[in-house]
C-alpha positions as CSV (number, residue, x, y, z in Angstrom):
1,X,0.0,0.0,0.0
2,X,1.2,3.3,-0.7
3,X,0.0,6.9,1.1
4,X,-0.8,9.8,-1.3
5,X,-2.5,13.0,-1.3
6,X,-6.0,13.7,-3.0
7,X,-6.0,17.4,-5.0
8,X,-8.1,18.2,-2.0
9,X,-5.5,17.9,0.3
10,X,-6.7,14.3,1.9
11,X,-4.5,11.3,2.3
12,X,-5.9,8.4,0.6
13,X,-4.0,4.9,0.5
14,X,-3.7,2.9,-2.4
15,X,-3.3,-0.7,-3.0
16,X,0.2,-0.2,-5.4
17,X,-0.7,-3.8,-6.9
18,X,-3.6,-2.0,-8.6
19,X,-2.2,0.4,-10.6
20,X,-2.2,-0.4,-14.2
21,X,-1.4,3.4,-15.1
22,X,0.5,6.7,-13.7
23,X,0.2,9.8,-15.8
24,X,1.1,13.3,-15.4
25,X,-2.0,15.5,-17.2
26,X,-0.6,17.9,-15.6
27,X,-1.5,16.9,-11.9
28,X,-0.8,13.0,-11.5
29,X,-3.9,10.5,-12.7
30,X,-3.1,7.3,-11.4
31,X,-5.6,4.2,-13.0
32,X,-6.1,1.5,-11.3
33,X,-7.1,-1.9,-13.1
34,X,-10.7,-1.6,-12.1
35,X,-10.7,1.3,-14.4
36,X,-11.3,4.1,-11.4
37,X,-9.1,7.0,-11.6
38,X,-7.6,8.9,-8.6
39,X,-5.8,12.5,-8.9
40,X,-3.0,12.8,-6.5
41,X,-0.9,16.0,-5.8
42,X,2.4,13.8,-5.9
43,X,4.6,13.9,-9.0
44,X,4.8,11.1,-11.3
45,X,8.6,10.2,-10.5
46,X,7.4,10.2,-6.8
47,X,4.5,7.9,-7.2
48,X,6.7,5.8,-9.3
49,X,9.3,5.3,-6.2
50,X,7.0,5.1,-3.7
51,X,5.3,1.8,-5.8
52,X,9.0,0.5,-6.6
53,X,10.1,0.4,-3.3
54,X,6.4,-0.8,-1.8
55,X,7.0,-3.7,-4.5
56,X,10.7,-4.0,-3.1
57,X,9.2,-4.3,0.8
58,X,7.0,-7.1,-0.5
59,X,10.0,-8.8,-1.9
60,X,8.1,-8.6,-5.4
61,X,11.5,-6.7,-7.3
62,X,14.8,-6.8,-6.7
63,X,16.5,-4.0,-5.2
64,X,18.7,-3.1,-8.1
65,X,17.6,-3.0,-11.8
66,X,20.2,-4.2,-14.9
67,X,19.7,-1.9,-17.7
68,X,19.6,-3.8,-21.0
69,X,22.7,-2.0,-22.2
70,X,24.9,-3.5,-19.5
71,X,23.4,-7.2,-19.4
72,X,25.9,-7.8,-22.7
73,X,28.9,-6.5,-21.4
């Protein structure tokens, strides 16, 4: 789970394995896979780390990762 901020100034928690998309238009629109759509007042790159390292907590990623252009060398 992951703690944002509604436009209104609320927390809200969200359930990070939901998300299906985060968008910046220009405040963040995050969508979940139920198809309901949630303004937050965090930035996209924020939102993004805050779901990579919920997903790292939960042991679901790794805590580094590879880019493709060093996996060959």
């Amino acid at each position: 789970m992951i703690r944002l901020t509604r436009l209104n100034g609320k927390q809200i928690t969200i359930n990070a394995l939901l998300i299906e998309t985060i968008e910046e238009t220009p405040d963040t629109m995050i969508t979940l896979v139920t198809g309901k759509k949630i303004m937050v007042l965090e930035k996209v790159d924020d939102t993004v780390a805050m779901v990579q390292r919920f997903l790292q907590s939960v042991g679901l990623v790794g805590s580094t990762i590879k880019s493709l252009d060093s996996e060959g060398s």
